[in-house]
C-alpha positions as CSV (number, residue, x, y, z in Angstrom):
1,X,-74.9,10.5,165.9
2,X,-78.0,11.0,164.0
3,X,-78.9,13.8,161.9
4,X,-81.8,15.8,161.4
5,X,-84.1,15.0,158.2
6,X,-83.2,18.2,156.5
7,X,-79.4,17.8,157.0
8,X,-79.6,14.1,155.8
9,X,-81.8,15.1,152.7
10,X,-79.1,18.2,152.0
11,X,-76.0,15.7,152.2
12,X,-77.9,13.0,149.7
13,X,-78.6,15.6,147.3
14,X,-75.7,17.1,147.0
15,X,-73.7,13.2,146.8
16,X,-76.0,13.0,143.8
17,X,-75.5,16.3,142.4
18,X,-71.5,15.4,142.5
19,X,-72.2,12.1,141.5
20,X,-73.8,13.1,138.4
21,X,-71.0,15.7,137.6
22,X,-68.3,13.1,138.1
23,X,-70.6,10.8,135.3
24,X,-70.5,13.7,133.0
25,X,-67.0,14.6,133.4
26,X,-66.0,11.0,133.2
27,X,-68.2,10.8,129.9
28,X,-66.2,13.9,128.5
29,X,-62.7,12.1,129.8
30,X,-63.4,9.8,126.1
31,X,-64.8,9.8,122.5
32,X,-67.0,6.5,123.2
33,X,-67.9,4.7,119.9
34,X,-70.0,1.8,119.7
35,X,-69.4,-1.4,117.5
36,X,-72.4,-3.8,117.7
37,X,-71.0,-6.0,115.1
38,X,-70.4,-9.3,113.3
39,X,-67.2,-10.5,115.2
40,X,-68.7,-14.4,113.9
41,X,-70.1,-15.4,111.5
42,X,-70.4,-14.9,107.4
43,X,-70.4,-11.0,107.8
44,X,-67.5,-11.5,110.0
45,X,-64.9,-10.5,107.4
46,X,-66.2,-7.4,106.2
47,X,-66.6,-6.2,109.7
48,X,-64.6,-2.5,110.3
49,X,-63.0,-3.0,113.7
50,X,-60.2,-3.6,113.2
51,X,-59.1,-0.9,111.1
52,X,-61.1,1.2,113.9
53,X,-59.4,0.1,116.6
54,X,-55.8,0.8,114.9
55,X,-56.6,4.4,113.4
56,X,-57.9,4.8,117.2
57,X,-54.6,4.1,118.6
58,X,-52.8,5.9,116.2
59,X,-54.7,8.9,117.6
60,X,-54.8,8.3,121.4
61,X,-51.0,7.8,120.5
62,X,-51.1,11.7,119.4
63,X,-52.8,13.0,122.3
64,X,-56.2,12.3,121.2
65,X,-58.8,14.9,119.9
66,X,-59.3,18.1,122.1
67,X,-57.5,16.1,124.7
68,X,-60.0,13.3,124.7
69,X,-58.9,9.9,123.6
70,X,-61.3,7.1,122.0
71,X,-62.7,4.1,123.6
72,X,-64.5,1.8,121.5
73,X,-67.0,-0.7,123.2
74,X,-67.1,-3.7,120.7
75,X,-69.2,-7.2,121.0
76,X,-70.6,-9.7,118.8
77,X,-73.9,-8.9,117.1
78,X,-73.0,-11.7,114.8
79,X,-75.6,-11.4,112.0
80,X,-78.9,-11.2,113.9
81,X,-80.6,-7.5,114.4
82,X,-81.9,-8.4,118.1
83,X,-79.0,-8.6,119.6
84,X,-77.5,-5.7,117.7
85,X,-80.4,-3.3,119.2
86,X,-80.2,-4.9,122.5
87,X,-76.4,-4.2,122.3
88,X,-77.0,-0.8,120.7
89,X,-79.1,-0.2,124.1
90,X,-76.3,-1.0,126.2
91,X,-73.9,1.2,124.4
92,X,-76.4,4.2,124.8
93,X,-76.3,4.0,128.4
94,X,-72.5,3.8,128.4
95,X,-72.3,7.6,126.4
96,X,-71.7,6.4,122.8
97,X,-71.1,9.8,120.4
98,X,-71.8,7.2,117.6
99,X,-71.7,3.8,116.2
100,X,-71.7,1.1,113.4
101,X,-73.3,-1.6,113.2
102,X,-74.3,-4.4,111.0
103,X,-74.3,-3.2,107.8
104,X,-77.5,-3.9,106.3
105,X,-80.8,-2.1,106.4
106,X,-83.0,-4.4,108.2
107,X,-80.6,-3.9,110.7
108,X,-79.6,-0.4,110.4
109,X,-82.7,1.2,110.1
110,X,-84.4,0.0,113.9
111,X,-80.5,0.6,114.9
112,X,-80.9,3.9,113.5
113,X,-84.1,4.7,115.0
114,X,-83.2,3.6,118.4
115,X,-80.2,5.6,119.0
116,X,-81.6,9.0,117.0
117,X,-83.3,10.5,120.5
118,X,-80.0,10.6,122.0
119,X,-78.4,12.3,119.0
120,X,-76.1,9.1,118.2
121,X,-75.1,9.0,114.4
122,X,-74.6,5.8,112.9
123,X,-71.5,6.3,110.8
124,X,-71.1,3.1,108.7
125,X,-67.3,2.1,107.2
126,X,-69.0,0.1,104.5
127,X,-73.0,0.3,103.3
128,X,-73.8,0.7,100.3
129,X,-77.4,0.4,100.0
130,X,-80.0,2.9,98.7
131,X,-82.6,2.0,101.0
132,X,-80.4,3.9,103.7
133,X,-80.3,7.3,101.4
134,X,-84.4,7.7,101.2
135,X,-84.8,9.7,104.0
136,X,-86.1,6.8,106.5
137,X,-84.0,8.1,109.2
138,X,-81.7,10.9,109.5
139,X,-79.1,9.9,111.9
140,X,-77.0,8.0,109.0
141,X,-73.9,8.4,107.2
142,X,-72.0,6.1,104.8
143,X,-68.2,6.4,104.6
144,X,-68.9,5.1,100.8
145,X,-70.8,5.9,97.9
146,X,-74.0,3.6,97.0
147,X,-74.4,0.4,94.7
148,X,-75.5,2.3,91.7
149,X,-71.9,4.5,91.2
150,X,-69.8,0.2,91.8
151,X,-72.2,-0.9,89.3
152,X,-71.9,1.7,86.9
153,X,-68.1,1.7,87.1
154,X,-68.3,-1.7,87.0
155,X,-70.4,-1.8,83.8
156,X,-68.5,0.9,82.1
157,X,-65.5,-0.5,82.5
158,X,-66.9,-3.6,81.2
159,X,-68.0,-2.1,77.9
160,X,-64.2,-0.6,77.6
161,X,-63.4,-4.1,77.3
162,X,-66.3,-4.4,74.2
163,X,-68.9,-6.6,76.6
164,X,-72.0,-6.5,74.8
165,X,-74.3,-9.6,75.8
166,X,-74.7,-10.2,79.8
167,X,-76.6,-11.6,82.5
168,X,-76.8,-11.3,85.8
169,X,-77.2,-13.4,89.0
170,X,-80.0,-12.1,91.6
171,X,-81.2,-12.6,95.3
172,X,-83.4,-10.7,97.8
173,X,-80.5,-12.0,100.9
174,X,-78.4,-9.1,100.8
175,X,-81.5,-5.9,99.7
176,X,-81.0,-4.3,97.3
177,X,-77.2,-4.5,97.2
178,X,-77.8,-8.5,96.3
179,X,-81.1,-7.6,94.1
180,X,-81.2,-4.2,92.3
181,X,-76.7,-3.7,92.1
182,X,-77.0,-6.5,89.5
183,X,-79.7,-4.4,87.7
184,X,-77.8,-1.4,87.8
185,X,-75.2,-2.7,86.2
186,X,-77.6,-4.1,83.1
187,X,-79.2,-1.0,82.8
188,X,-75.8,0.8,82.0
189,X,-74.9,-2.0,79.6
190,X,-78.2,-1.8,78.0
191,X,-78.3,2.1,77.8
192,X,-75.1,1.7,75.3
193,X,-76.1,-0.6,72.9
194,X,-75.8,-4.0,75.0
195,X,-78.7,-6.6,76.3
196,X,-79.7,-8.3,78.8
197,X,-79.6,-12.2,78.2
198,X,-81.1,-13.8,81.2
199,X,-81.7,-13.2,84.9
200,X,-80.9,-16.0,87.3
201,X,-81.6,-16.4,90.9
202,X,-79.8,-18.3,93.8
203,X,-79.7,-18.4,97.4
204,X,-76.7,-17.8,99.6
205,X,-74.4,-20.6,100.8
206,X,-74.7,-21.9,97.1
207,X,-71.9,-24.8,96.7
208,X,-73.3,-26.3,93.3
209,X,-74.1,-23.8,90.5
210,X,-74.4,-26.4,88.1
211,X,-78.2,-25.0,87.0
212,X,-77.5,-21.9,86.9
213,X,-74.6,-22.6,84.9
214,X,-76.4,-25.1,82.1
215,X,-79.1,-22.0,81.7
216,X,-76.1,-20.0,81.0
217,X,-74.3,-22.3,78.6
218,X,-77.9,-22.7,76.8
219,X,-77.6,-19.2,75.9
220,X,-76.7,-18.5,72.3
221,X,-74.8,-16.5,72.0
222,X,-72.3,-17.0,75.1
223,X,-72.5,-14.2,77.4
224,X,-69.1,-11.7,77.4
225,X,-69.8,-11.0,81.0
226,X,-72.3,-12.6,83.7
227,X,-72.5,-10.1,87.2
228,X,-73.4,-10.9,90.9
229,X,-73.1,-8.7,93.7
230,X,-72.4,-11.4,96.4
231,X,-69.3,-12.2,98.2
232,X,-66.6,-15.0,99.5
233,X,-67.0,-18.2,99.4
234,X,-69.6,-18.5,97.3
235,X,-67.8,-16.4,94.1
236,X,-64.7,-18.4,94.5
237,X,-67.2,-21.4,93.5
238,X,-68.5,-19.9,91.1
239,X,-65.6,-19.1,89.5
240,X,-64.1,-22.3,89.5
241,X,-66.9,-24.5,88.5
242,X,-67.7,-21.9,85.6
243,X,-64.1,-22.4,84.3
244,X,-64.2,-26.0,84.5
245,X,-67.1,-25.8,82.4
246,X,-65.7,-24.3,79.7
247,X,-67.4,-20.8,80.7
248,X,-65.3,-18.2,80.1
249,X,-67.3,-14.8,80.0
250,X,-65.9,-11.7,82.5
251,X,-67.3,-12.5,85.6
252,X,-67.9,-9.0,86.9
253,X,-69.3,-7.9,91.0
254,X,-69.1,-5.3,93.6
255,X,-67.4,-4.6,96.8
256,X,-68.4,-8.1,97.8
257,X,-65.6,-9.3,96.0
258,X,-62.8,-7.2,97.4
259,X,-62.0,-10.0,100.4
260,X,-58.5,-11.1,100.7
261,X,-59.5,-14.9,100.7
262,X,-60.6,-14.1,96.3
263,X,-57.0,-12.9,95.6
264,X,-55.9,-16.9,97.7
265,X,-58.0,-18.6,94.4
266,X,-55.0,-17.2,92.3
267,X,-52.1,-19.2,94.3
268,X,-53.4,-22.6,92.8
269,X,-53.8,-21.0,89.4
270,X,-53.7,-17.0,88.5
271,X,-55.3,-17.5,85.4
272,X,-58.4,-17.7,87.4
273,X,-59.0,-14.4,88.1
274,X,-57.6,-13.3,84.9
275,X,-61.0,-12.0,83.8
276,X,-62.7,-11.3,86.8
277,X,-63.2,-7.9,88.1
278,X,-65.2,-5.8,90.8
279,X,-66.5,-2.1,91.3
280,X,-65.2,-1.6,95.2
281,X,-65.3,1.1,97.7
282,X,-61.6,2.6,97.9
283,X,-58.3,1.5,96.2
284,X,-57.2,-1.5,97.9
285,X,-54.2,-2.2,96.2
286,X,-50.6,-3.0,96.7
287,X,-49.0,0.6,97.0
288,X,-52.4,2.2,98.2
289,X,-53.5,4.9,101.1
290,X,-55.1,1.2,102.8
291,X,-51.6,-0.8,101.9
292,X,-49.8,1.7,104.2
293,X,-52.4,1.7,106.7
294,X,-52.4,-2.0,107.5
295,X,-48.2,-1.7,107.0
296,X,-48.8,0.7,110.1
297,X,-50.7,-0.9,111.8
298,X,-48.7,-4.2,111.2
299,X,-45.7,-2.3,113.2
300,X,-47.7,-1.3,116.0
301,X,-48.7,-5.1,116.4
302,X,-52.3,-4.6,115.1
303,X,-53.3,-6.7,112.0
304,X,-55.6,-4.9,110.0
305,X,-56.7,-7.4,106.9
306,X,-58.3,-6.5,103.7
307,X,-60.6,-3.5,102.3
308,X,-63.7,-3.6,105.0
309,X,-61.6,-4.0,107.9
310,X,-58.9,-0.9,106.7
311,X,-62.3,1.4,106.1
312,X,-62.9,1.7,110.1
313,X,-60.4,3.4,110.3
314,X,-62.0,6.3,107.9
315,X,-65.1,6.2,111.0
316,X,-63.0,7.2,113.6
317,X,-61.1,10.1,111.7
318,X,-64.8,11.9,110.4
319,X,-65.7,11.1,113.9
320,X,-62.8,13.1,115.1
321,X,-63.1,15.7,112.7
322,X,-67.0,16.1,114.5
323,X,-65.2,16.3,117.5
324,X,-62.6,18.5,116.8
325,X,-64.9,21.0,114.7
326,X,-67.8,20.9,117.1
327,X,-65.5,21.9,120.1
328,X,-67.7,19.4,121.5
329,X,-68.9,15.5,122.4
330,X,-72.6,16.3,122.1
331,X,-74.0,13.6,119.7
332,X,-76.0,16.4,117.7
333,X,-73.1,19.2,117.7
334,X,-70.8,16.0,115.7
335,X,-73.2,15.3,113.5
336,X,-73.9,19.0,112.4
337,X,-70.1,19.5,111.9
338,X,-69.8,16.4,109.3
339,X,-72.5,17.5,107.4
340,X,-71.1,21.0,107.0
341,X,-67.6,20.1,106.1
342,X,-66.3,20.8,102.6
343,X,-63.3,18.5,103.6
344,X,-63.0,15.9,105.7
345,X,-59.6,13.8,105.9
346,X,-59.8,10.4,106.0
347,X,-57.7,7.0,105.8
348,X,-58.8,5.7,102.2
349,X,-58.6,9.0,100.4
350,X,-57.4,12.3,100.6
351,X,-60.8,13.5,101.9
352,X,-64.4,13.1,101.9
353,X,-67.9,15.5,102.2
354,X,-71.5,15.0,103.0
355,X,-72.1,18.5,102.5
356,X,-73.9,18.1,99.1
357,X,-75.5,14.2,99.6
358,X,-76.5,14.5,103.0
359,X,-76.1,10.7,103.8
360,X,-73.0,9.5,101.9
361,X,-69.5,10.1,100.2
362,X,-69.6,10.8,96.7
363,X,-66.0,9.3,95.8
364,X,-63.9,8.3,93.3
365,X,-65.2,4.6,92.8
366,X,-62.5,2.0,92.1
367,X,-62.6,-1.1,89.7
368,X,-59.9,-3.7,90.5
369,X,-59.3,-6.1,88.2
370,X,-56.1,-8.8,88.6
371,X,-52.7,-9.3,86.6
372,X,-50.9,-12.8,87.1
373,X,-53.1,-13.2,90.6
374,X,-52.2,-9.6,91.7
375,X,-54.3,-7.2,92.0
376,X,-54.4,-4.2,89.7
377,X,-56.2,-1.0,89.6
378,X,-58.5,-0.9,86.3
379,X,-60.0,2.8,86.5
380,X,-60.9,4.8,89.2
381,X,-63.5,7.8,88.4
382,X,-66.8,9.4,89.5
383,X,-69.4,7.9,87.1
384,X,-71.8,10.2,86.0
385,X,-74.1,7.8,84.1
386,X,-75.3,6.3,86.9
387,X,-78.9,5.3,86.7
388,X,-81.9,6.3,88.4
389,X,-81.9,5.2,92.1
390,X,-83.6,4.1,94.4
């Protein structure tokens, strides 16, 4: 039978009409977070899934957030920014609320940009660097507080222990987290009475430090402390070849060092990481908030490894606090909530607040230091010398 023009036309616009109301319900039916991340590669470690996928369970487990549960669409970015936007792209069209992504600027900021139309927040479990706190976009938020509050609990600590003479190790790889943290932490030590020796640079994937470490032996007199804001396996070589060269200054760095595979250096010989210690971004200790986390997670079948990984899960629960305090899934509505909270509960901490930052959360910073190869918690404060940034 065939039917007129204006009944067909009727009957095609209302399939759309319902099929665009089933799309929107469907989207509604799930919290969808995108992970365009480093699943390969040597950013692979300090990638957050993991811990975001468990703290997502847990609360699907619970009924979810206003009777919506999470879905998390994860795929490799490995370390290159193309694929990341192309991926970030895909995720868009899929109904993302927000997303994390590789966690450096040259990748976070086109990210950023991309997804801000649409409302989408990046929410990021583990950047640290100023360049995402100038105001360049607005569609950011860092879980942590920036490389100048590591480095100046790093640096403070380090004068507790009567450091005086340092220098620091420098690159342009890693921004400003690999270039200006190691500067931060000079100026502090400066500012009280210290100096700066020497600045050295190197380039990552370094296997022989052996110049680096004759300018630093040259130096008269020794350094109490040398500071690089890198991460594994480099340090661990580091480490070792300064020791076997009689070297035996603090070696001090940031959250680059709080990966599992610096604590393994200690089963061949704890003594050394006796005098090595880091500014990180939570307490990541035996006994910790992030201890019982990845002990949770363990019993639901889930491994969660080390600090990066654990700090996912403190994504999805501000996410879900957007969600729950918005009433709603609209990208804008979650983002407004976040930045209005006095309180937000997380994994790593009690709680956190962008309320008076805007873009990141001003916590208690954490230096870990070690104790027969295990890790011990040194001092845990909110500097408030911190120098000048950016």
């Amino acid at each position: 039978m065939k039917l007129s023009r204006t009944i067909q036309t009727l009957l095609l616009s209302t399939t759309a009409s319902l099929g665009i109301m089933g799309a929107a319900a469907s989207a509604e039916e799930t919290i969808k977070v995108g992970f365009p991340v480093p699943l390969t590669g040597d950013f692979a470690p300090y990638t957050e899934v993991d811990g975001a996928r468990c703290m997502a369970e847990m609360i699907n487990r619970d009924g979810g957030v206003n009777g919506m549960k999470f879905e998390l669409l994860v795929q490799d970015a490995g370390s290159d920014t193309q694929t990341a936007i192309s991926l970030s792209e895909k995720f868009l069209g899929q109904g993302i609320v927000a997303m994390g992504t590789i966690a450096f600027s040259d990748t976070l900021i086109p990210v950023a940009q991309l997804v801000a139309p649409q409302g989408v927040t990046i929410i990021q479990a583990q950047s640290t660097q100023v360049e995402m706190q100038t105001g360049v976009v607005d569609n950011f938020l860092s879980n942590v507080a920036p490389d100048p509050y590591t480095a100046t609990a790093a640096a403070n600590y380090a004068l507790s222990q009567g450091v005086k003479n340092v220098a620091i190790f420098k690159t342009d790889e890693g921004g400003s987290w690999s270039a200006r943290t190691p500067e931060w932490f000079a100026d502090v030590i400066v500012a009280n009475g210290g100096t700066l020796q020497t600045t050295l640079n190197y380039a990552g994937g370094t296997t022989d430090w052996s110049p680096q470490i004759a300018e630093l032996k040259a130096l008269d007199p020794a350094p109490d402390a040398v500071y690089i804001s890198w991460g594994m396996p480099d340090i661990g070589v580091l480490i070792r070849q300064m020791r076997s060269a009689g070297l035996d200054a603090w070696v001090v760095g940031s959250d680059g060092f709080d990966d599992p595979s610096l604590d393994a250096l200690a089963k061949d010989d704890p003594t050394l990481l006796n005098k090595v210690f880091f500014g990180s971004l939570a307490p990541a200790i035996p006994g910790s908030r992030i201890d019982q986390f990845q002990k949770e997670c363990a019993a639901m079948g889930m491994e969660v490894n080390g600090l990066f990984p654990s700090l996912g899960a403190d994504v999805i629960k501000t996410i879900a606090y957007g969600v729950e305090a918005s009433g709603s899934t609209d990208p804008f509505a979650i983002r407004e909530a976040i930045r209005n909270a006095d309180s937000i509960p997380v994994m790593s901490v009690e709680s956190i607040s962008y309320k008076t930052t805007g873009s990141y959360a001003l916590r208690q910073i954490p230096v870990i230091g070690f104790k027969d190869g295990e890790r011990v918690l040194l001092s845990l404060d909110v500097p408030e010398n911190v120098p000048s940034w950016p």
